[in-house]
PLY file of the C-alpha trace (Angstrom):
ply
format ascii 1.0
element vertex 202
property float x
property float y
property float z
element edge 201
property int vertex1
property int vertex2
end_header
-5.71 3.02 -1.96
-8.27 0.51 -3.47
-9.54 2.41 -6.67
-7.23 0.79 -9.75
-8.81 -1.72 -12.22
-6.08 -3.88 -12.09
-5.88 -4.69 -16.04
-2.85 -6.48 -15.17
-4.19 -9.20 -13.37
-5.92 -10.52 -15.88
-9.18 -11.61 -13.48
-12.33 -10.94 -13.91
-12.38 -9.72 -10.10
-11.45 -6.29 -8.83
-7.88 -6.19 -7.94
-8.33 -5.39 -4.19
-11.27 -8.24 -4.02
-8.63 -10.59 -5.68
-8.11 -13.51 -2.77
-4.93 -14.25 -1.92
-5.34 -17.70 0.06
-9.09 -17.64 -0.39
-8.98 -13.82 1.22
-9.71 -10.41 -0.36
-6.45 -8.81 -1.17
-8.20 -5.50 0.53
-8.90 -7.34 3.66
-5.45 -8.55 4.52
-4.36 -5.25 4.22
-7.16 -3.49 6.60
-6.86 -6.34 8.69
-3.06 -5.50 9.21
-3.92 -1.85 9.40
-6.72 -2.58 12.42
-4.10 -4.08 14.03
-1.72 -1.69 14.71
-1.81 1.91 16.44
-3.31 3.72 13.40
-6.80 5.87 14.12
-8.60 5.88 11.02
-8.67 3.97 7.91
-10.21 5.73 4.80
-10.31 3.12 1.82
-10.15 5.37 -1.70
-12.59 4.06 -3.87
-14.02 5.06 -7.33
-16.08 4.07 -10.30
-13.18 1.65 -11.59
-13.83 -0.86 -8.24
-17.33 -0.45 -7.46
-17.86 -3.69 -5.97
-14.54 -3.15 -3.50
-16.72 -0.47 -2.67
-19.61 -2.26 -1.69
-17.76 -4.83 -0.49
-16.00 -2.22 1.76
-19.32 -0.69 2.92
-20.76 -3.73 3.84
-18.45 -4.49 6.24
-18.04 -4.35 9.73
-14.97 -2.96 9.84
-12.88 0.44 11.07
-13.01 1.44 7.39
-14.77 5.08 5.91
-14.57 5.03 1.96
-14.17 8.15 0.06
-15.05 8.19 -3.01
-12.27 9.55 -5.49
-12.62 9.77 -9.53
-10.00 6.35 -10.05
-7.44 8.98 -12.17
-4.39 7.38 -10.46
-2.31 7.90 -7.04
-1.84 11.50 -6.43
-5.26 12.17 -8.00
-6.58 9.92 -5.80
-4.59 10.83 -2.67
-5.57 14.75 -3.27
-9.08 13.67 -3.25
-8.34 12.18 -0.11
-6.31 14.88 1.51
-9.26 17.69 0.58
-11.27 15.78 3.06
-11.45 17.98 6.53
-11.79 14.99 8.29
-7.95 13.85 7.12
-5.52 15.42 8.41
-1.81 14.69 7.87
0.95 13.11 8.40
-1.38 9.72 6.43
0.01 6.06 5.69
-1.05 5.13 2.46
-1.32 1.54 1.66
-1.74 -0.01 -1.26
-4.63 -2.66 -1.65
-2.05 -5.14 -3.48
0.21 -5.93 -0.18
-1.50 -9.23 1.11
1.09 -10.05 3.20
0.86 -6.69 5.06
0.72 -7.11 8.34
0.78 -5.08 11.50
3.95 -5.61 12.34
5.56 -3.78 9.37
2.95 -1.41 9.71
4.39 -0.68 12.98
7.76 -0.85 11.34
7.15 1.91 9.06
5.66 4.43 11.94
8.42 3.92 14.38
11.38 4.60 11.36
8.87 8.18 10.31
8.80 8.48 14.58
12.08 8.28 14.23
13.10 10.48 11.64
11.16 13.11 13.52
8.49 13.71 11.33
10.26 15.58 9.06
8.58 15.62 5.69
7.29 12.90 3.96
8.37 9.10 3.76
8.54 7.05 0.56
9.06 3.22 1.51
10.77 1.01 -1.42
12.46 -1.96 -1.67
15.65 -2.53 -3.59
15.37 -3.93 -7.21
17.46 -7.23 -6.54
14.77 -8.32 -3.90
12.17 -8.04 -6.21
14.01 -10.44 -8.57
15.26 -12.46 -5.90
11.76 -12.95 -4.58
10.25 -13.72 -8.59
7.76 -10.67 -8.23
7.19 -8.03 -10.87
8.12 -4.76 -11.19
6.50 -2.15 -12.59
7.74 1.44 -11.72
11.37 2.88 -10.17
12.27 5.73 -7.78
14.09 8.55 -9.69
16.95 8.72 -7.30
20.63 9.14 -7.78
21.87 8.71 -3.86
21.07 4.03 -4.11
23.81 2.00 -5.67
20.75 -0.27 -6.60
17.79 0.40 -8.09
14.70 1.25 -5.90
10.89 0.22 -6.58
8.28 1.73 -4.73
5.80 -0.45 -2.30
2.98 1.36 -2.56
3.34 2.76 1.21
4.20 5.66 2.34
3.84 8.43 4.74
2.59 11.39 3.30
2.83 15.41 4.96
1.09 17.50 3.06
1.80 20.56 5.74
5.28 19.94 5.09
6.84 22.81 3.75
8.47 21.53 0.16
11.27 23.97 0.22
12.88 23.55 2.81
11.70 19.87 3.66
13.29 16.86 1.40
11.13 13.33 1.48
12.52 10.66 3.03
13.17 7.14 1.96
13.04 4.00 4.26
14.46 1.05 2.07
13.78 -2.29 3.16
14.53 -5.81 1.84
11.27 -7.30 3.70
9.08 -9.43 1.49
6.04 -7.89 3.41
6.10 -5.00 1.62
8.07 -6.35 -1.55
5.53 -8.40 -2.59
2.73 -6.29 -4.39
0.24 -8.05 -6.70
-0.04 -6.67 -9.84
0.10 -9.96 -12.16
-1.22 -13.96 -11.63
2.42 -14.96 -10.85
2.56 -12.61 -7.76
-0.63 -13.68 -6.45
0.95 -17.08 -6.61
4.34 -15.95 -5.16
2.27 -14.13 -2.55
-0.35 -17.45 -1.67
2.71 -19.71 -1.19
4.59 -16.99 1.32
1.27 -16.90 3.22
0.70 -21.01 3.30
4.27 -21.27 4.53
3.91 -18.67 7.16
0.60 -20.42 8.32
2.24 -23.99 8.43
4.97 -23.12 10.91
0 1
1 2
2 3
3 4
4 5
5 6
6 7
7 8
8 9
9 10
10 11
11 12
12 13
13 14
14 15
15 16
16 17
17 18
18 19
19 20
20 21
21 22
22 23
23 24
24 25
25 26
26 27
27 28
28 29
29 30
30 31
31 32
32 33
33 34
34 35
35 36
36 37
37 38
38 39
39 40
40 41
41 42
42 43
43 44
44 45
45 46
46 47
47 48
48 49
49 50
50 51
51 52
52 53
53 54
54 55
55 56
56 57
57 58
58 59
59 60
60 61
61 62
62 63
63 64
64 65
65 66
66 67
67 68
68 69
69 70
70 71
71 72
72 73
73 74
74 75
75 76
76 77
77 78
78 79
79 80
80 81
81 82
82 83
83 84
84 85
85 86
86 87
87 88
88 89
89 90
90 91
91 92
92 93
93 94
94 95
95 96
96 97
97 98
98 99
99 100
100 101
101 102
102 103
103 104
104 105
105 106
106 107
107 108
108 109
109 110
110 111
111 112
112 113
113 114
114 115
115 116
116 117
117 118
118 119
119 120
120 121
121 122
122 123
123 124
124 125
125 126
126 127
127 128
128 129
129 130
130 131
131 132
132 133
133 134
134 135
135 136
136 137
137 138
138 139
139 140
140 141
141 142
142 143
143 144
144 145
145 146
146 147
147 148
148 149
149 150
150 151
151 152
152 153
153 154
154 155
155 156
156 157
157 158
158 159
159 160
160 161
161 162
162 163
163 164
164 165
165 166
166 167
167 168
168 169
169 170
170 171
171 172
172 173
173 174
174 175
175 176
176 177
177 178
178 179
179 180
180 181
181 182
182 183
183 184
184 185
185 186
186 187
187 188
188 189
189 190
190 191
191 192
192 193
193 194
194 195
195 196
196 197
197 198
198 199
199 200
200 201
């Protein structure tokens, strides 16, 4: 999902073109997504990134854009889902997770594997990690069932055959800074550039 303007940034770059160690945001994350055992990537673009567009298309990568109208996530991911080429159960990743990699990629399909594909799965993170790790946060999962607060990643597994009566979503919570880490202001991207430096030093 790579079609926001990322206002909050405050850069005169497209969010998913921000780098993040002197690399696209967007390219860390299809990087991770190449990695591991998923088929297809589809990038969702529209008319509020058109350079991550053509920066997308220009590539030699695994990825197929599909151009969606930029009106927010479930906009967006309807655009995406109308496509007869998709069909579901999807991962969708948001362009803002540069330290995605496929390992927790992985992660994610084997907990869905192992929930027996029942529904969809919502991924968050609790709110204390968020503020333990000095990242922002920006939106909360309505839920009554977490004795702490929950904050969305931006990934998730999504079934659109699923049957919503009779099939709840699913939550996976994690506390890994892989997915906590989304940048949506200049002090994640620095949060985020010192995790990866570290990582790359050992």
């Amino acid at each position: 999902m790579c079609g926001g303007k990322g206002t909050r940034l405050e850069s005169d770059r497209e969010k998913p073109l921000y780098p993040i160690d002197g690399v696209a945001m967007v390219d860390r994350v299809v990087t991770a997504l190449a990695r591991s055992r998923i088929d297809a990537i589809y990038a969702a673009v529209s008319p509020n990134a058109p350079e991550t567009r053509d920066h997308l298309r220009a590539c030699d990568g695994p990825v197929t854009t599909i151009n969606t109208a930029g009106d927010g996530y479930v906009a967006d991911l309807l655009a995406i889902l109308d496509r007869p080429a998709v069909t579901t159960p999807i991962l969708t990743v948001a362009a803002d997770l540069p330290l995605l990699d496929a390992a927790v990629v992985e992660q994610v399909l084997t907990v869905y594997d192992d929930r027996g594909h029942a529904g969809s799965l919502t991924v968050c993170v609790p709110e204390t990690c968020k503020r333990r790790l000095g990242t922002s946060i920006d939106s909360r999962l309505d839920t009554a069932t977490s004795p702490d607060e929950l904050v969305p990643t931006g990934v998730n597994v999504v079934d659109a055959t699923a049957n919503d009566s009779t099939t709840e979503s699913m939550t996976y919570v994690t506390d890994d800074p892989r997915l906590a880490i989304n940048v949506n202001r200049r002090e994640d991207a620095r949060i985020a550039t010192e995790r990866i430096r570290r990582s790359t030093d050992r």
